[in-house]
C-alpha positions as CSV (number, residue, x, y, z in Angstrom):
1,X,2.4,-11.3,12.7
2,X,2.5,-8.1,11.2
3,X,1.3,-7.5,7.7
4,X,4.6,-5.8,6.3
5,X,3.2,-2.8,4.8
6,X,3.8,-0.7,8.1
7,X,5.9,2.0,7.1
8,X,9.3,2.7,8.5
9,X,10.5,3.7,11.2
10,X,9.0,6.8,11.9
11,X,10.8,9.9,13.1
12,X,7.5,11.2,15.1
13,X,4.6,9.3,16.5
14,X,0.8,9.6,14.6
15,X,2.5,8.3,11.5
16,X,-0.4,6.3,9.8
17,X,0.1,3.0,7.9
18,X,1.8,2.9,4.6
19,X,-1.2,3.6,2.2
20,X,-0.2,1.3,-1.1
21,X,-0.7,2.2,-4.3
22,X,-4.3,1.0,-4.9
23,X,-6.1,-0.9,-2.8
24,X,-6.1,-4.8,-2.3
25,X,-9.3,-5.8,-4.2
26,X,-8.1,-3.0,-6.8
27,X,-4.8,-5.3,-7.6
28,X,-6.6,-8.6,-7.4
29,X,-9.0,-6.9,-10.2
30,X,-6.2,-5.2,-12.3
31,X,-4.6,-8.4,-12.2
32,X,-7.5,-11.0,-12.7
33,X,-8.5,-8.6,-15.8
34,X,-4.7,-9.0,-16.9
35,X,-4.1,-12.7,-16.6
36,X,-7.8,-13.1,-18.2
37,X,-5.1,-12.1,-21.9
38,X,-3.0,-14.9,-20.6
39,X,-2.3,-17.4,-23.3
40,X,-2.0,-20.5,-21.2
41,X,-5.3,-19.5,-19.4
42,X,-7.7,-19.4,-22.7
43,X,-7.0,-23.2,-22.9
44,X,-9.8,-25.2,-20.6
45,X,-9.6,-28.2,-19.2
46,X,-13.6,-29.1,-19.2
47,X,-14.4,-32.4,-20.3
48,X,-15.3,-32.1,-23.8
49,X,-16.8,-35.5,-24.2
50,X,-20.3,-36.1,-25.2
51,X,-23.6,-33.9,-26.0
52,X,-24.0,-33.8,-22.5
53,X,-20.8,-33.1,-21.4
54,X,-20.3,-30.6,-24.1
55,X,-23.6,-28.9,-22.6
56,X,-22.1,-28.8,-19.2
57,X,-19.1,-27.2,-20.3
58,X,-20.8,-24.6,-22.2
59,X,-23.2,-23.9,-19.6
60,X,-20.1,-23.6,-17.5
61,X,-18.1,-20.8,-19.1
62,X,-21.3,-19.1,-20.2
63,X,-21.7,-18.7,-16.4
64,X,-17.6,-17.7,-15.9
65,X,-17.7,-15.2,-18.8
66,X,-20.6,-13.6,-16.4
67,X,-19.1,-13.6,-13.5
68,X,-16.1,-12.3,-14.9
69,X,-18.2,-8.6,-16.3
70,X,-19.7,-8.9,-12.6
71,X,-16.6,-8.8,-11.7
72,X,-14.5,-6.5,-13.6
73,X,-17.8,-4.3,-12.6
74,X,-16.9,-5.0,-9.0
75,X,-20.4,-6.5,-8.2
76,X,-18.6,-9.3,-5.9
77,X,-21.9,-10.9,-4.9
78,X,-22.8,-11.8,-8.7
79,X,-19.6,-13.0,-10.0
80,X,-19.6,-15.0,-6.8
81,X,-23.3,-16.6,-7.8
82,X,-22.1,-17.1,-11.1
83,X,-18.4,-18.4,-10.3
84,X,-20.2,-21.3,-7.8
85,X,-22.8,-21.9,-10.6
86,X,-19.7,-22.7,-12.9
87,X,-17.2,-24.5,-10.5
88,X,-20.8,-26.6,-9.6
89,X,-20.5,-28.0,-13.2
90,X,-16.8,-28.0,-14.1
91,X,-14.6,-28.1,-10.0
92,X,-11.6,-29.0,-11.9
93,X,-11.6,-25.7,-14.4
94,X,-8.6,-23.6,-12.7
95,X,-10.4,-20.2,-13.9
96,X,-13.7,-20.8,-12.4
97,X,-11.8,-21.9,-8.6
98,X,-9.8,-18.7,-9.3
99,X,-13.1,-16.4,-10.4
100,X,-14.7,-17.7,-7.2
101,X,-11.5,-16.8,-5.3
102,X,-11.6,-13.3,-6.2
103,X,-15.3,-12.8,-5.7
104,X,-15.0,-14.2,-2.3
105,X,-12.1,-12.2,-1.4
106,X,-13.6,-8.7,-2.9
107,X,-16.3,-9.6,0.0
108,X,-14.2,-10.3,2.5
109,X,-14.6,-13.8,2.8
110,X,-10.9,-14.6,3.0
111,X,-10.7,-18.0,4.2
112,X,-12.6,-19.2,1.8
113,X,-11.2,-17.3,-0.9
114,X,-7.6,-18.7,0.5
115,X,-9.6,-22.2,-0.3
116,X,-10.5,-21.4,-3.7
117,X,-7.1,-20.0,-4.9
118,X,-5.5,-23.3,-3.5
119,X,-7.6,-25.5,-5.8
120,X,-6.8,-22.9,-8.4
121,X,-3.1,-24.0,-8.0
122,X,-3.6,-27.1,-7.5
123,X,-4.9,-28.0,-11.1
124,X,-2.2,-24.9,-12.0
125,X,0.4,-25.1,-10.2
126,X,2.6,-23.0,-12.5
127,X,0.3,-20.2,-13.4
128,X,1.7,-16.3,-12.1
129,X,-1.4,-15.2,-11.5
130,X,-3.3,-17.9,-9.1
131,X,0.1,-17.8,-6.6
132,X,-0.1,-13.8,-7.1
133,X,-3.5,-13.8,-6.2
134,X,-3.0,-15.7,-3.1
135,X,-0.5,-13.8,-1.8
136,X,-1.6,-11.0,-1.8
137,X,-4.2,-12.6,0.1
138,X,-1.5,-13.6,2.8
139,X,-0.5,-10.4,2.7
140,X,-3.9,-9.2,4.3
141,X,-4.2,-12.4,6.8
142,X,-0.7,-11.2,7.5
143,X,1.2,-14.0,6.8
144,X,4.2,-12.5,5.2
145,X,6.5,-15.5,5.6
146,X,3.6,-17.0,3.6
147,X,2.9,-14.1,1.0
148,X,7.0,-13.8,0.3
149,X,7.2,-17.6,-0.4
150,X,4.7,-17.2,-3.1
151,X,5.7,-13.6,-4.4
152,X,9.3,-15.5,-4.9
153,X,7.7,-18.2,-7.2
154,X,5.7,-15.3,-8.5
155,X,9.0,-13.3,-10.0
156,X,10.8,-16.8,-11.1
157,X,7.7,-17.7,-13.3
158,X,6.7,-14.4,-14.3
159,X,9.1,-11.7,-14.4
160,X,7.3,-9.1,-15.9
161,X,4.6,-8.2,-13.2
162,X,5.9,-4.4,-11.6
163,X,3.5,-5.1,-8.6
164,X,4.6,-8.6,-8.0
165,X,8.1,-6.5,-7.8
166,X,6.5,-3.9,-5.6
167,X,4.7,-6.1,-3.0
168,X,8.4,-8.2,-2.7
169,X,10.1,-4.7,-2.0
170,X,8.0,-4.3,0.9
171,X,8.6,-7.2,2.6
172,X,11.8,-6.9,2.1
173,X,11.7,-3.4,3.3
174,X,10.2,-4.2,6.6
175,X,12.3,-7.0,7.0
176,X,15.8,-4.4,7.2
177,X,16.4,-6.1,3.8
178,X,16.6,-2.4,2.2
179,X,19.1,-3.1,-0.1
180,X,16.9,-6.6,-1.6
181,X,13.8,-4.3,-0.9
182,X,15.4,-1.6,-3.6
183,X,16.5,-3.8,-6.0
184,X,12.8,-5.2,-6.5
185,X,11.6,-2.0,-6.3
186,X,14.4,-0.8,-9.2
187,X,13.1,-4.2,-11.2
188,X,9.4,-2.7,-11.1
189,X,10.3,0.4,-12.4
190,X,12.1,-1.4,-15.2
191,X,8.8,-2.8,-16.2
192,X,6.4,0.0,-15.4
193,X,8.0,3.2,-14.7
194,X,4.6,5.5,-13.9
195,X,3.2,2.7,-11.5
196,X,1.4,4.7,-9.0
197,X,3.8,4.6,-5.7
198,X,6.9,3.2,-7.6
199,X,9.1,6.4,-6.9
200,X,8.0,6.6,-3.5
201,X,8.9,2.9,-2.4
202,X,12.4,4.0,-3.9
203,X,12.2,7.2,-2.2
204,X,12.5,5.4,0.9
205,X,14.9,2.8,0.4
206,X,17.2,5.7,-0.4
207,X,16.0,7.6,2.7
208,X,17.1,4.1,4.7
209,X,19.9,4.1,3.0
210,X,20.9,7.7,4.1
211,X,20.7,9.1,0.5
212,X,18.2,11.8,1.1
213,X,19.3,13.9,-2.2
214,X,18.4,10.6,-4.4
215,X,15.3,10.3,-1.7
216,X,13.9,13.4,-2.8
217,X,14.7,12.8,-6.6
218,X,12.6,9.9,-6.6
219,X,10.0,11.9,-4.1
220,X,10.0,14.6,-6.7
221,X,9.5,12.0,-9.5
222,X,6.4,10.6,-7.6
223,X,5.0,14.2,-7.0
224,X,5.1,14.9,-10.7
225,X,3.6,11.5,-12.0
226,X,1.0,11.8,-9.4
227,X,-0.1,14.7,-8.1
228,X,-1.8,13.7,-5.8
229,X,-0.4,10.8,-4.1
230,X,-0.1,12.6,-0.5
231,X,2.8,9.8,1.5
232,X,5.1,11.5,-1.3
233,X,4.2,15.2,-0.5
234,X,4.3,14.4,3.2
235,X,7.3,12.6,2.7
236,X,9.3,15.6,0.7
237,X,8.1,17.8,3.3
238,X,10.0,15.7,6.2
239,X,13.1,15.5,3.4
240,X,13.5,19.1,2.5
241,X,13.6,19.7,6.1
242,X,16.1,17.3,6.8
243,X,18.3,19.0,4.1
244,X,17.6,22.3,5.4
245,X,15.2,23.8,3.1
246,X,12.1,24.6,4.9
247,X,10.5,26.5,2.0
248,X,10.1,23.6,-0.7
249,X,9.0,21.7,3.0
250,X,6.4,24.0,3.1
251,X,4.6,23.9,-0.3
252,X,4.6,20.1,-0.7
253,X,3.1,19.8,2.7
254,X,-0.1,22.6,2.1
255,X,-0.2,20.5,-1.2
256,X,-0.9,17.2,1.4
257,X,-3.5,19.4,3.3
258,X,-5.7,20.4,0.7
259,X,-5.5,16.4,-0.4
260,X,-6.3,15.1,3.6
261,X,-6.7,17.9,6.6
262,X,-6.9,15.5,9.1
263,X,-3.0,14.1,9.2
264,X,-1.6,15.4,12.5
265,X,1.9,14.5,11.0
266,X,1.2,17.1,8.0
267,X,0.3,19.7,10.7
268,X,3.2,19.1,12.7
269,X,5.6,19.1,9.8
270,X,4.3,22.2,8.3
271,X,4.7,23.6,11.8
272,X,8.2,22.9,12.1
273,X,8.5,24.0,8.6
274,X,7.5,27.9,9.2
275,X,8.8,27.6,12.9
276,X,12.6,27.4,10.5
277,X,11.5,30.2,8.6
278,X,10.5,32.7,11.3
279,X,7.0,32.6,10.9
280,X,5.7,32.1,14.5
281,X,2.0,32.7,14.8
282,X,1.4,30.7,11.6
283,X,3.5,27.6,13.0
284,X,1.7,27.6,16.9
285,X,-1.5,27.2,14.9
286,X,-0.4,24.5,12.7
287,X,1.2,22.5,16.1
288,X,-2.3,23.2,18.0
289,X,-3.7,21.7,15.0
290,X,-1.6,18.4,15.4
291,X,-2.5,18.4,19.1
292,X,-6.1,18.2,18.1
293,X,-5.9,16.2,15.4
294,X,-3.9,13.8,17.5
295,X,-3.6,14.3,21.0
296,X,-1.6,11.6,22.0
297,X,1.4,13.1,19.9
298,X,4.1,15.2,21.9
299,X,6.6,16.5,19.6
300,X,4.3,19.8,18.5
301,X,4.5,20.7,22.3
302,X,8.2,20.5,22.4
303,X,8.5,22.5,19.5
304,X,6.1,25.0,20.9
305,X,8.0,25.3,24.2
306,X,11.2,26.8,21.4
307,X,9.0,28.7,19.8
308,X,7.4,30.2,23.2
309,X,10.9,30.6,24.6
310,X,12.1,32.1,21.6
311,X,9.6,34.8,21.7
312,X,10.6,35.2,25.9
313,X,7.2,34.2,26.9
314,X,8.4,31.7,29.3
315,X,5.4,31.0,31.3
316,X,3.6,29.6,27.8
317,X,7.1,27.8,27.5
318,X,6.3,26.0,30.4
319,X,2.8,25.3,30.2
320,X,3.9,23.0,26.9
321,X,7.1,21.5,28.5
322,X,4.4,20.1,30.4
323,X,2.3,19.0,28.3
324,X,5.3,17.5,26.6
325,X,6.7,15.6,29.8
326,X,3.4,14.4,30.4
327,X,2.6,12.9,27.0
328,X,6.0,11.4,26.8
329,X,5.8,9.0,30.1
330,X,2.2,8.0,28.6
331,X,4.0,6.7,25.4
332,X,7.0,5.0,27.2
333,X,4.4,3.4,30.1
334,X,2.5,1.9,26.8
């Protein structure tokens, strides 16, 4: 099963994967660090009974109060020493299962980790941040029948996490739900409206939606929170063409070079971009560039064989009508 953070459908091939907001073990942190301020989670349920027991459980959180710096320090293989060390003395304590979750997930130990959160649950079984944890988890096996389940729950008992939100709107999104996918989208704006890749999301569900003038609002939006956050620049440079406006195309997608040269997509769009504004030379080396970059993608010979014919250089025409014909049956025999 897929994950369900491939993007949508994409107008050309060499499209990459939808590159979220911040990584997976990034969230997982964020939001360990976040439900760490959780009133319900400062209460433990160590046995308190007893010098020795009251030893044990000391010993215990002195050792998840460790793992947890290791942790918000990213040094996954401490936290993880220190989160068995505790869950050795107190298996019951909800925190410790979920410290030892997190660790083992930040090194890529996911079955295990899935193990850990579901004992988490298990003595917690209403707590936000466990079932968010988890499935995100899902998310990576991906299981998103699985990760939406819990993301569900997620929203009912905690309404006020944006990514929670966020991670549901994909899902949605991939499953042609693009109206449910916006409205959880909308919702995490409501609750956090810089989130890095917020506008974007909704950029798209407008696209899907055939709304590109509210698509490149939110686009635009993104662009200005974040800079730098190259799927929106690539993305306004495929809008503005859409609408006709090759120019504005043009400057968000030299913005997405200078941020990644190697996106055959960028190439290509940028391309097509001064191919619409007359500017041949510049556009055949852009389109060479995609070929390179990616040469399993066709459409930048297509668009040469216009630019070629336009120019009455027919024999160069050719040569990439071709090139295109040929790439083409490749991509329909796989």
């Amino acid at each position: 099963m897929k994950t369900g953070f491939e993007d949508r459908t994409c107008r050309i091939p060499g499209r990459g994967l939808l590159v979220l907001s911040v990584l997976v073990v990034g969230l997982l942190v964020s939001r360990f660090i976040a439900a760490e301020m959780a009133p319900h989670q400062q209460v433990s349920t160590l046995p308190q009974s007893g010098h020795q027991g009251r030893n044990s459980a000391a010993a215990a959180e002195d050792y998840y109060q460790k793992g947890l710096s290791d942790y918000r320090s990213r040094n996954f293989l401490e936290s993880l020493s220190a989160a068995r060390k505790a869950v050795r003395l107190a298996p019951e304590e909800p925190r410790y299962q979920h410290l030892l979750g997190v660790s083992l997930f930040g090194l890529g130990q996911l079955s295990d980790a899935r193990s850990a959160f579901e004992k988490a649950i298990a003595s917690d079984p209403q707590n936000p941040n466990f079932k968010y944890d988890l499935a995100v988890l899902y998310l990576r096996l991906g299981d998103t029948d699985k990760a939406r389940e819990l993301l569900e729950e997620v929203v009912r008992l905690a309404p006020e996490l944006p990514m929670a939100f966020v991670f549901l709107g994909r899902i949605y999104h991939n499953e042609k739900k693009t109206q449910e996918g916006l409205q959880a989208f909308e919702k995490a704006g409501s609750l956090n409206p810089t989130l890095l890749g917020l506008h974007y999301h909704i950029g798209i569900s407008y696209s899907a939606l055939g709304d590109d003038g509210r698509a490149i609002e939110e686009m635009e939006q993104e662009a200005k929170l974040h800079p730098d956050f190259i799927q929106a620049r690539i993305e306004l440079g495929d809008l503005y063409l859409r609408v006709g406006k090759p120019e504005a195309a043009a400057k968000h997608l030299r913005h997405a070079l200078k941020l990644d040269s190697k996106r055959a997509r960028t190439y290509f769009l940028l391309g097509k971009a001064l191919y619409k504004l007359g500017r041949d030379e510049e556009a055949l080396a852009d389109l060479e560039t995609a070929t390179q970059t990616n040469p399993s993608m066709s459409e930048p010979h297509y668009l040469m064989v216009q630019i070629y014919m336009r120019q009455g250089k027919s024999d160069l025409a050719q040569k990439q009508l071709r090139l295109f014909e040929q790439k083409m049956k490749v991509r329909v025999a796989h």
